[in-house]
N, C-alpha and C positions, 0 to 999 in steps of 0.2 A: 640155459634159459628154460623156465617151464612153462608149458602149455598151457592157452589159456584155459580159462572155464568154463565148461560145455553147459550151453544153455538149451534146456526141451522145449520144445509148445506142446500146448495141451493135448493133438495127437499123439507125439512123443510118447508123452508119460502116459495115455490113453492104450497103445497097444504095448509098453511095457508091463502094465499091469492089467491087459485085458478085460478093460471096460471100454464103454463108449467115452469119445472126443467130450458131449456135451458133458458126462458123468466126471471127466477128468478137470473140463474148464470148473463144474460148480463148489470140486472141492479145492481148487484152487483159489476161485472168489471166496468159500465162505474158511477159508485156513487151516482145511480137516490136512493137508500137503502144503509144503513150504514153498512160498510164491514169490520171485522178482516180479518187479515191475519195471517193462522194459520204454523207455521213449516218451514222446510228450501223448503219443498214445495212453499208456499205460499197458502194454499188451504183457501179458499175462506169461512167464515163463519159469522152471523148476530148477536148480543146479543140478545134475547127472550126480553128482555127488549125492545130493538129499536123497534124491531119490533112491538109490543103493541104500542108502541107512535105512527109510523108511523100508523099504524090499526085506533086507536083516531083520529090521525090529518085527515086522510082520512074523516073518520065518520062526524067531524066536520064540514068539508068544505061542506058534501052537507046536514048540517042541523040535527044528527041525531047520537044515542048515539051508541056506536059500539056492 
């Protein structure tokens, strides 16, 4: 069976890419980072997957393995 899918909140993805929490929540509201929407909330969460690709694609663009 596999593991489910790891979902971040915006700290999460805030000190993996070392920015601030609020820096993390706005590019999640405005879709610059790929966003779930979790509940009748809507609270705001990242797949650990995207996140790794968008980390690579970064890496790659300035030359450089992540």
């Amino acid at each position: 069976m596999s593991e489910p899918e790891r979902l971040l909140s915006p700290e999460d993805v805030a000190e993996r890419l070392s920015i601030s929490p609020v820096t993390a929540r706005a590019w999640l509201r405005k879709g610059k980072l790929p966003v779930v929407k979790v509940g009748d909330r809507g609270l705001l969460r990242m797949r650990e997957a995207d996140l790794n690709a968008y980390i690579r694609s970064l890496a790659a663009a300035q030359g450089r393995e992540p």
